[in-house]
N, C-alpha and C positions, 0 to 999 in steps of 0.2 A: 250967361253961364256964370257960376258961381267961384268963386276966388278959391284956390285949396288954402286950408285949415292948419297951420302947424300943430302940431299933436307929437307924443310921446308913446313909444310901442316897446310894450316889457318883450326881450329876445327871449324868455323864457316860453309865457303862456300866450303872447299875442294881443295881449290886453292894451287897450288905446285909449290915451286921454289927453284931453286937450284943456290948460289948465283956463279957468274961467270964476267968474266971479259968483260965489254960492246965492243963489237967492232962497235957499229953503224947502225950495221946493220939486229935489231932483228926485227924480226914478231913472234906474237902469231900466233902459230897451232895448232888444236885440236892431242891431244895424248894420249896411252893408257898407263897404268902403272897398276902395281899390288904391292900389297905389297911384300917386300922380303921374310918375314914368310910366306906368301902363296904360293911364288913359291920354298921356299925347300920343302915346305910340299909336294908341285906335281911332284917334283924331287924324294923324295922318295918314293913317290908312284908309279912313274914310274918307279924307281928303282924294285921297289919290284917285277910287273909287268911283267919285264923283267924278271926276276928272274925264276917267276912262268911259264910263255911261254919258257924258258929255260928246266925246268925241264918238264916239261910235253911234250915237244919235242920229249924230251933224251926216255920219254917213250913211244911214237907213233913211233917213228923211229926201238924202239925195237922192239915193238909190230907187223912193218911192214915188217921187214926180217928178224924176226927167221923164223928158218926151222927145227921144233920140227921131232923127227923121228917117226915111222908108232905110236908106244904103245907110244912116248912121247908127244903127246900133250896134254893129261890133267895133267902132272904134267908144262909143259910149263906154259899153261894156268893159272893152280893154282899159279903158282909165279909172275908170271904179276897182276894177280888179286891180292895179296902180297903186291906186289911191287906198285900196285894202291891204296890201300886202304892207307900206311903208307903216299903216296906220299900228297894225298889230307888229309890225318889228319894233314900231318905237315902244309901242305899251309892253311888250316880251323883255325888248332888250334885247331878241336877236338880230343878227345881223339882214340885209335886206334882203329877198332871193336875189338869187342870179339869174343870171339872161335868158339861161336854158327854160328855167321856173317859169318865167314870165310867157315862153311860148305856149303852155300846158292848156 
C-alpha cells in the first residue's frame, strides 16, 4: 500500500497540488483522490468486515460437518443456536437473549 502524499488543496476551487520537482515535462490529468481520514475509515471497516465473514464462517463450516449422534441432535442444535445467538450479539453489540429466547 502506498504512503499518502502531502499535498496542498485551494478551499476555494478544490484544486491539489503537491509541490515536486519540475522535470519539464508535466501535463495536467484528471485524477481521483480521497481523503486519508476517509480511507482509514474504510480500511477499518473492511477490517471489521473481514472479521465478521471470519467468524460466521468458523460457524457455517461447523454447522456443515458436525455429525451429532441418533439422541444428539437437539442438544447439537441447541449449542449452535448458543453459539449463534452470542456470535451475532457480539457483532450487533446487542445485548445476549434471555433465558426465555433461548427456549424458542
Amino acid at each position: 500500500m502506498s504512503e499518502p502524499i502531502p499535498a496542498w488543496q485551494c478551499i476555494g476551487c478544490g484544486r491539489i497540488e503537491a509541490p515536486q520537482t519540475c522535470l519539464g515535462i508535466c501535463q495536467d490529468r484528471r485524477v481521483e483522490f480521497v481523503y486519508a481520514s476517509e480511507h482509514r475509515e474504510a480500511q477499518r471497516e473492511l477490517a471489521s468486515a473481514a472479521r465478521q465473514r471470519d467468524a460466521l464462517l468458523a460457524l457455517v463450516r461447523r454447522l456443515a460437518w458436525i455429525h451429532p449422534r441418533d439422541a444428539g441432535w437437539e442438544g447439537s442444535y441447541r449449542a449452535l443456536q448458543a453459539e449463534a445467538r452470542g456470535l451475532l450479539a457480539t457483532l450487533t453489540g446487542d445485548a445476549p437473549a434471555s433465558g426465555s429466547d433461548a427456549a424458542r
